[in-house]
C-alpha atoms as one frame of an Amber mdcrd trajectory, in Angstrom:
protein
  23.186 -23.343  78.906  21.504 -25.355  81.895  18.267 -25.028  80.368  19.278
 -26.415  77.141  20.818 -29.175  79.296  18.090 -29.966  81.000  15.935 -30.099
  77.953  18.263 -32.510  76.871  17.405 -34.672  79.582  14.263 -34.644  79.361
  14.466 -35.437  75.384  16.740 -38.366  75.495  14.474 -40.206  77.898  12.815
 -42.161  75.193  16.201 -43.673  73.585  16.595 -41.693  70.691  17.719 -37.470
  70.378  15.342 -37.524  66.532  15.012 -34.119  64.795  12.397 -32.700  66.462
  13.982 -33.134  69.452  16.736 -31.094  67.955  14.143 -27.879  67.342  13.193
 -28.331  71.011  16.710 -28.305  71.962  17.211 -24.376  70.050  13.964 -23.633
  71.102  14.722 -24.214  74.577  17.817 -21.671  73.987  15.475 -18.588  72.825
  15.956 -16.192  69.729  19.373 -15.755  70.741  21.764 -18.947  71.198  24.733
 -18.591  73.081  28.348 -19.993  72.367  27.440 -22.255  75.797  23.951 -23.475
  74.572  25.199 -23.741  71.122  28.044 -26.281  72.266  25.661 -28.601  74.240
  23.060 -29.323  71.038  26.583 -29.888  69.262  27.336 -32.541  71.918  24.262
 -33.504  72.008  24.244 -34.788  68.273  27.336 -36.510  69.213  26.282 -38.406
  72.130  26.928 -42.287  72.465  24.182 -42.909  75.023  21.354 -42.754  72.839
  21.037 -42.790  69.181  21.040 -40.482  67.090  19.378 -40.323  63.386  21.048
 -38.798  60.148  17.837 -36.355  60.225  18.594 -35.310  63.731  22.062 -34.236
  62.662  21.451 -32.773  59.521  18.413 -30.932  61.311  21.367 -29.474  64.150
  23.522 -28.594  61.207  20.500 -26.612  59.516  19.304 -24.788  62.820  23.226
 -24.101  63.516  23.806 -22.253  60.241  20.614 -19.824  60.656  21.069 -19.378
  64.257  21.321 -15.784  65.434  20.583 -14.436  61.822  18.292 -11.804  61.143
  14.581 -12.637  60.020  15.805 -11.396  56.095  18.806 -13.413  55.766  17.126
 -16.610  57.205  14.918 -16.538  54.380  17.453 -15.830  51.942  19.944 -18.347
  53.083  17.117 -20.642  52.846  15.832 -20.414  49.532  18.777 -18.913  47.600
  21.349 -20.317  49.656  23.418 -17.215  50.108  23.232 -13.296  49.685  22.867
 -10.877  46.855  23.041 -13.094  43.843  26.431 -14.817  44.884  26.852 -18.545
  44.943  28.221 -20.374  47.666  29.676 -23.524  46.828  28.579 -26.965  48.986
  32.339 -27.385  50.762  31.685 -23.901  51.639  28.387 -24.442  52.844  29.295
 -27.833  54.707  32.265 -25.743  56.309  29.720 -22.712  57.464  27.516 -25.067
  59.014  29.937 -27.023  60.827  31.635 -24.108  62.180  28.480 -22.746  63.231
  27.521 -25.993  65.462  30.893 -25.858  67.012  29.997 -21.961  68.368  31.208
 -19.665  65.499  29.342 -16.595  66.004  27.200 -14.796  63.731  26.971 -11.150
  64.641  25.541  -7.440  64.046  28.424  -5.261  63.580  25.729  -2.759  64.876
  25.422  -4.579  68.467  26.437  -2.030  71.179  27.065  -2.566  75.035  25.736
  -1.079  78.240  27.464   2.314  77.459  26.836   2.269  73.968  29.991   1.298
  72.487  30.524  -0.777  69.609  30.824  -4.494  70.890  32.666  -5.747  67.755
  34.051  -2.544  66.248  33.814   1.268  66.545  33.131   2.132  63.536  29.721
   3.079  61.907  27.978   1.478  58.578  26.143   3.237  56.515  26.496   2.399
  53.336  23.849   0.335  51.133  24.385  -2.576  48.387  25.062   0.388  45.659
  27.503   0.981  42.523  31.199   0.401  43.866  29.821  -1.633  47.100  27.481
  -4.212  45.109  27.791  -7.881  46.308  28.997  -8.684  43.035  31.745  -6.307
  43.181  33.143  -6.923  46.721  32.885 -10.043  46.848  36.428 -12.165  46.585
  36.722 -15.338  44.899  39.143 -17.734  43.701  38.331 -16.988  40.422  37.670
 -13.312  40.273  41.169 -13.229  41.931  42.563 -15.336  39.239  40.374 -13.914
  36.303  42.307 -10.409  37.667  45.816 -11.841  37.923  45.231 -13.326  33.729
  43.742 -10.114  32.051  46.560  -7.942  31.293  44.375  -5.787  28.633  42.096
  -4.222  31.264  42.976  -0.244  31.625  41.745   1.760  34.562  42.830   4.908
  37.388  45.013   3.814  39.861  45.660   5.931  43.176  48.786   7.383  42.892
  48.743   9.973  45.083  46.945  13.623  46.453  46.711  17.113  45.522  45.067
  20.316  46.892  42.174  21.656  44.945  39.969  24.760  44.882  36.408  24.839
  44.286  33.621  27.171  45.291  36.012  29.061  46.895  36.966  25.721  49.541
  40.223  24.084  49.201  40.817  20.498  49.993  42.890  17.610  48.909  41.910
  14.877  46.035  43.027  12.031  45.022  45.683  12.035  41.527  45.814   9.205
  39.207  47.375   7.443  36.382  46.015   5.265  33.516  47.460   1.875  33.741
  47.142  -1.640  32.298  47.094  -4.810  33.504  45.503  -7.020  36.513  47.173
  -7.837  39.438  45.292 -10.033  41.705  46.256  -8.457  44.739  44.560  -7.542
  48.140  46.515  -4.605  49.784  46.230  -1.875  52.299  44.926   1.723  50.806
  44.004   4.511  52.571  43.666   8.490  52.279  41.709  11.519  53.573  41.230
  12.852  50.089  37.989  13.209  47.871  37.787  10.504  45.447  36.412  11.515
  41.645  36.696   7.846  40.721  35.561   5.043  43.012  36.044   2.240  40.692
  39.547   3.333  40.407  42.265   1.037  41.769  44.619   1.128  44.352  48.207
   2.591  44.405  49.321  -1.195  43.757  46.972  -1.171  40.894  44.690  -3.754
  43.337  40.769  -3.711  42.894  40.014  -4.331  46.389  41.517  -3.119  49.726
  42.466  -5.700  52.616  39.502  -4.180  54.961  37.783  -7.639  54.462  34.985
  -9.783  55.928  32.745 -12.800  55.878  28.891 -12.260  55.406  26.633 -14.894
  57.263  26.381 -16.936  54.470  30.020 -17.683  53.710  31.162 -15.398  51.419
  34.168 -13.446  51.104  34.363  -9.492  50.876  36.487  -7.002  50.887  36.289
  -3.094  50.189  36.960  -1.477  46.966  40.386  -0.070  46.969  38.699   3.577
  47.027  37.571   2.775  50.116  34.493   5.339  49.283  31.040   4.652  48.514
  28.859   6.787  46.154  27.829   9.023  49.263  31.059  10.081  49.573  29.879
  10.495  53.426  32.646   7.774  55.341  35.699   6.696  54.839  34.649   2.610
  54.714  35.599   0.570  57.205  35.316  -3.821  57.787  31.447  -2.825  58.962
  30.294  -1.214  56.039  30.686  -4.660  54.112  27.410  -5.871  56.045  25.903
  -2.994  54.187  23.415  -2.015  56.962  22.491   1.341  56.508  19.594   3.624
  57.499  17.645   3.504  53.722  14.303   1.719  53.819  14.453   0.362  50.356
  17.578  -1.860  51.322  16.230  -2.658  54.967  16.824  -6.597  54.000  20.302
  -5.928  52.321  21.718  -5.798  56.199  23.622  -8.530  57.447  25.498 -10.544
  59.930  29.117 -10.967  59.419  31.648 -14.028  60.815  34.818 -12.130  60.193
  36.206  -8.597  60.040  39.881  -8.114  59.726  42.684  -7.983  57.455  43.572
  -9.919  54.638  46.442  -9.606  51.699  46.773 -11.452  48.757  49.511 -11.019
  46.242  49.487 -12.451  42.348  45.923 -14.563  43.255  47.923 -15.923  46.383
  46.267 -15.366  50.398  49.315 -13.953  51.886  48.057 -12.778  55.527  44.965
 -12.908  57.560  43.991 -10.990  60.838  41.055 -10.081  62.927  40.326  -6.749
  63.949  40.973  -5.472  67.654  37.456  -6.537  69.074  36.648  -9.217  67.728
  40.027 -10.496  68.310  39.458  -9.963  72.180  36.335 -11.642  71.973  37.625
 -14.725  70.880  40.581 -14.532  73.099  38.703 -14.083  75.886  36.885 -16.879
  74.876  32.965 -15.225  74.990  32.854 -16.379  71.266  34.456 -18.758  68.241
  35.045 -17.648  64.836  34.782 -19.486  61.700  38.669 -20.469  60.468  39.465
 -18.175  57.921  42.215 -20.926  56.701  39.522 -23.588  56.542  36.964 -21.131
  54.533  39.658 -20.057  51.910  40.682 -24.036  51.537  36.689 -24.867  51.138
  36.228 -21.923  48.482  39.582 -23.139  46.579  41.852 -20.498  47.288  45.533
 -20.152  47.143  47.470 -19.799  49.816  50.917 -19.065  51.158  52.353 -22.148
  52.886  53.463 -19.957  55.844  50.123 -17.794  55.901  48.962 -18.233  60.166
  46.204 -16.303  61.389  46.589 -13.325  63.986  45.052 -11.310  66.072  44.591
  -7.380  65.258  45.299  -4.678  68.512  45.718  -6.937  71.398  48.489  -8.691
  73.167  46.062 -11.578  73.787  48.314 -14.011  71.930  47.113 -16.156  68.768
  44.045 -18.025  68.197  43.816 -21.625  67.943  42.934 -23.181  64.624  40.452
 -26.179  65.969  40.678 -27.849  62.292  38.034 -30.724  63.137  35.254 -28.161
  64.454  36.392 -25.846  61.470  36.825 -22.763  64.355  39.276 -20.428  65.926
  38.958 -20.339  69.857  41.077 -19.041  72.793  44.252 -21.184  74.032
């Protein structure tokens, strides 16, 4: 961060930190800003010693939210103002931006370290924005939630179980179902090793999505079909095949950042339990990054919540997270 600092210096000479002294600030930092660097144009836009125009913060609140996005979703965010088709309200954008000033982290669930290994999970994706794993379809809102919980007309397979089948002379399990009635608006666990016929069908608790969830870059809330199985068939899905980077050409700009990847529940419309997976939990506990609040993002997109709902870490012993409610963050102790 001590050459954003020092830009800094240099900048505030005149009096006055104005907007374009912002973009020299993020230039200064390089393609990739750090959590550090990140943090000091944040301070910077609050400092006392010099003034400080509306432009000049609105301009650090811009760069913030695009920071460390790929060339794609820049444009995207940009001119559509969030990904796929979906429409992210303003408290949600005001909320994304602020978090991302105060150091959340935008990052490529693809990003591997020295040896290789997965830096925020160890999972693959590979599946693109297709049938079951649309935008429209995973994505989570108050509404769709509620619009689930009201229709109790809707008839579909649910999950209830597995059976051994022969075919072409191989034997292997699928999934059984049932027909059933009636919408839920529930988030909850599902998982098998079976084929799935059927991945529209619902989960064993008659739930459309499962509680593998994440954030995309631009706000928005996803979680996996309850099938947990794309059209390929090829993975079971995991939180990383939400970003729905894969290795086909023609969706090359479909790939995305994420904020989050954990676990969330909801029961009858209601946010019941939220928790970040294993890495990215000990990234944030170890305090390399922030994370956007997942309590403060379900309050800006009008969610329901449990009044005892608290946010956890997934697969460490790190402790808990702290909620920093002002900067809209998580952070270590």
């Amino acid at each position: 961060a001590a050459t954003v600092e020092r830009a800094l210096d240099e900048l505030v000479k005149d009096g006055e930190l104005s907007a374009a002294d912002v973009d020299a600030l993020f230039a200064a930092a390089g393609d990739t800003v750090s959590k550090a660097e990140m943090l000091v144009v944040r301070d910077a836009v609050a400092g006392t010693t010099y003034t400080v125009p509306a432009a000049a913060t609105e301009r650090a609140l811009e760069l913030a939210t695009v920071a460390n996005l790929l060339r794609p979703e820049v444009r995207e965010l940009m001119t559509r103002g969030g990904y796929g088709g979906n429409v992210v309200p303003a408290k949600v954008r005001a909320l994304l931006a602020k978090a991302r000033l105060n150091g959340a982290a935008a990052f490529d669930v693809r990003e591997t370290d020295a040896s290789g290994e997965g830096v925020w999970n160890p999972y693959p994706t590979t599946t693109p924005p297709t049938e079951n794993m649309t935008f429209q379809h995973t994505v989570v809102t108050p509404d769709r939630l509620a619009a689930d919980l009201a229709n109790t007309t809707v008839e579909y397979n649910a999950i209830t179980g597995v059976e051994s089948v022969t075919s072409g002379g191989q034997t292997f399990e699928q999934v059984t179902y049932a027909k059933r009635r009636g919408g839920t608006g529930n988030i909850v666990a599902q998982y098998d090793e079976a084929f799935h016929p059927d991945i529209f069908a619902r989960g064993s608790s008659n739930q459309i999505w499962a509680s593998n969830c994440g954030f995309l870059s631009d706000g928005t809330i996803h979680c996996l079909p309850a099938a947990r199985r794309s059209e390929l068939q090829d993975l079971i899905l995991t939180n990383p095949h939400l970003s729905r980077c894969s290795d086909f050409a023609q969706f090359a700009d479909d790939c995305h950042t994420m904020l989050y990847i954990g676990h969330i529940t909801a029961s009858a419309g209601v946010i019941t339990s939220v928790e970040f997976s294993g890495r990215l939990s000990k990234e944030i506990a170890r305090g390399r990054i922030n994370a956007i609040d997942p309590i403060a993002l379900f309050q800006a997109w009008g969610f329901k919540t449990s009044p005892s709902l608290t946010i956890q870490y997934g697969n460490t012993s790190d402790g808990r997270p702290v909620r920093d409610v002002d900067g809209g963050v998580v952070r270590a102790p």
